[in-house]
N, C-alpha and C positions, 0 to 999 in steps of 0.2 A: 236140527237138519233143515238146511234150505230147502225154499217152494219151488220150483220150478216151474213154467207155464210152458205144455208146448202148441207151437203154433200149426198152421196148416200145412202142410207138405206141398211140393211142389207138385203142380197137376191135380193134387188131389180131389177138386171139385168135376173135373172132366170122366163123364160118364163114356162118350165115344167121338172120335177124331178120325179126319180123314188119312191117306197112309201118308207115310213121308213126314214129311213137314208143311204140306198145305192151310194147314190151318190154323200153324201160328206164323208170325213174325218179327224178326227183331225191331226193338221199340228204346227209346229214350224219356225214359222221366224225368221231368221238368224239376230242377230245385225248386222251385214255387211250392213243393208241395212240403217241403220241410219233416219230411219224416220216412219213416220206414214202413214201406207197403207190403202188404201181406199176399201170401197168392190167395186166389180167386176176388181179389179188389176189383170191382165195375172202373172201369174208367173213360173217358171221352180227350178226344185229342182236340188238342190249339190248333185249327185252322184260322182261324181268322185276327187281326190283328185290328181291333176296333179302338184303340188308339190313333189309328194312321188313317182319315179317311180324308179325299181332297176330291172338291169339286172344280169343274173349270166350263169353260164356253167353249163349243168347238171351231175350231176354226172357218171363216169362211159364214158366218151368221148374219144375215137382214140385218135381225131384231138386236139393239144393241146394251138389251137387260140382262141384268147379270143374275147371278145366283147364290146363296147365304144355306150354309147347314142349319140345321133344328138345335136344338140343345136339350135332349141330346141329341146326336146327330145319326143313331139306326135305333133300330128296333130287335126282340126277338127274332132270329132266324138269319140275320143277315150274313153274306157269301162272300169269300176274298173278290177280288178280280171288279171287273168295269161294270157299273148302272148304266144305260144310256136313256136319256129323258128327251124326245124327240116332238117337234110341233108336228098335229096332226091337223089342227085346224085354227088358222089363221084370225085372229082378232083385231079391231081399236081398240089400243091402249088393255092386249089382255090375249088370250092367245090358251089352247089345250093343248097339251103335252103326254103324250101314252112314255109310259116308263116300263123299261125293259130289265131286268137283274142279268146277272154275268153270264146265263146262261141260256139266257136271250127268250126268256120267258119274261111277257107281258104281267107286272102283277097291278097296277091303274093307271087311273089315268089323272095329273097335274092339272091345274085353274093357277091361272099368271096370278100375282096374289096372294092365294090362299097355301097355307103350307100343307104340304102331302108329308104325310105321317103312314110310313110304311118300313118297309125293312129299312129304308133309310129316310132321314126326315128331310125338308128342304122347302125355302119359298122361292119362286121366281119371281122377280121383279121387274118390271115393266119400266123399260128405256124412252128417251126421245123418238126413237127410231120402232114401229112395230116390229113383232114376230113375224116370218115369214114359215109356212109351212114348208118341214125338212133342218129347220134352225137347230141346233141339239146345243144339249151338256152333257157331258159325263162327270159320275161319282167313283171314284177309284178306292175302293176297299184293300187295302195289303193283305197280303198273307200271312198267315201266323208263323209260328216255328215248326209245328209240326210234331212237336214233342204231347207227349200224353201226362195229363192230372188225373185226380180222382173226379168221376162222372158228379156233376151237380147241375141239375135241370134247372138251378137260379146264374147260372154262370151265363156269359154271352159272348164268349170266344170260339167257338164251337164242342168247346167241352160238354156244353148241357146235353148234348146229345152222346146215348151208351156206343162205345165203338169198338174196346174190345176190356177182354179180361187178364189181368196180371198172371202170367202162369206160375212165377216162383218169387220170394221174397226181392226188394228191390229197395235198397239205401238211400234216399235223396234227401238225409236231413240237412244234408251242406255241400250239393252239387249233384247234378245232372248225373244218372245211374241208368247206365246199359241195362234193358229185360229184354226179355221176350212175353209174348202175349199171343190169349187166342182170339184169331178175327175173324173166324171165317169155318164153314161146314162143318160143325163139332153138334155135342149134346152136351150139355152140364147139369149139375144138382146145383140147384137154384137156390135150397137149404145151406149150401157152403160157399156161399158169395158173400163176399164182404162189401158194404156201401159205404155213402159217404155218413157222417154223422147227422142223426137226425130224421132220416129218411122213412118213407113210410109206404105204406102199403101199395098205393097209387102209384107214386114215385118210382117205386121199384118194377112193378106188374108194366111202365113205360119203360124204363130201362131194357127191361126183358123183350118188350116188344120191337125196342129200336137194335138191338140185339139179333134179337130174330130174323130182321131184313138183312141182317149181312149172314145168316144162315147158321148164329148162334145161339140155340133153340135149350130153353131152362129148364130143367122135368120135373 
């Protein structure tokens, strides 16, 4: 007589949900993931597309230095959309720069020269012509696809971050598979989540937590 193994049932790990369908949504898992996801799988969705990132000079600049990515070229945490790196104080041959992320939050501040290593890396370079204060660059990060993997806090597409939970099994060993998933005002058993391979205690107790900001809460 054959083994048979059965696996988790759909919904099974949701302790309580809001009415309706509030709190889940329909979702796309990425073939990248090459396998078949179980319900209650952690997962983090591709927002960001850290292959595609372009700097440039803004039109209309004094200062006629240009600008060179890092290698790598971001860091942890980095957000689709526009950096803008703007001179705040004018220098000889040199010049400080406040850097802004896409959502127009100051995260430091640039030295012409020296490469700033933050969520995006970068040196500026000091032209014939100085910086004028108001001189800018921007860094354009793309967008990801939008499509959801398995949650892994070493990933840097925005996956590493928990965003929601697979609610019912989900095929993507050889293409892209429609699910649905809970994102949003639920309770789950934390006991019947499934993670990525490897994970550990820490790992998981952040998952939970980044989980919990979008108001899904692990018991």
């Amino acid at each position: 007589m054959s083994l048979k193994t059965e696996t988790r049932h759909a919904g099974e790990f949701i302790v309580s949900e809001a009415n309706g369908a509030r709190s889940r949504e329909a979702i796309v898992i990425s073939s990248a993931v090459a396998a078949v996801l179980y319900a209650g799988t952690v997962l983090g969705m591709v927002a960001v597309d850290t292959a595609d990132l372009t700097a440039a000079a803004v039109a209309g600049n004094t200062g006629n230095g240009g600008i060179t990515l890092g290698d790598p070229e971001f860091a942890a945490g980095v957000k689709a959309g526009v950096y803008r790196i703007t001179c705040i104080e004018a220098a000889t041959d040199g010049g400080t720069f406040s850097v802004e992320d896409p959502d127009g939050v100051e995260i430091g501040v640039a030295e012409v020269g020296t490469e700033f290593d933050g969520e995006v890396v970068f040196t500026i370079a000091d032209g014939g012509t100085d910086f004028a204060a108001g001189d800018a660059f921007t860094i354009t990060v793309a967008e990801g696809s939008g499509k959801y993997v398995v949650y892994d806090p070493t990933n840097d597409d925005g996956s590493q971050t928990a965003a929601a939970i697979l609610y019912e099994e989900a095929d993507a060993t050889s293409a892209d598979a429609d699910a649905v998933a809970l994102v949003r005002d639920a309770e789950v058993n934390a006991e019947e989540l499934t993670w990525f391979d490897g994970a550990n205690a820490g790992q998981k107790a952040t998952g939970l937590a980044e989980l919990a900001l979008k108001g899904v809460v692990g018991r």
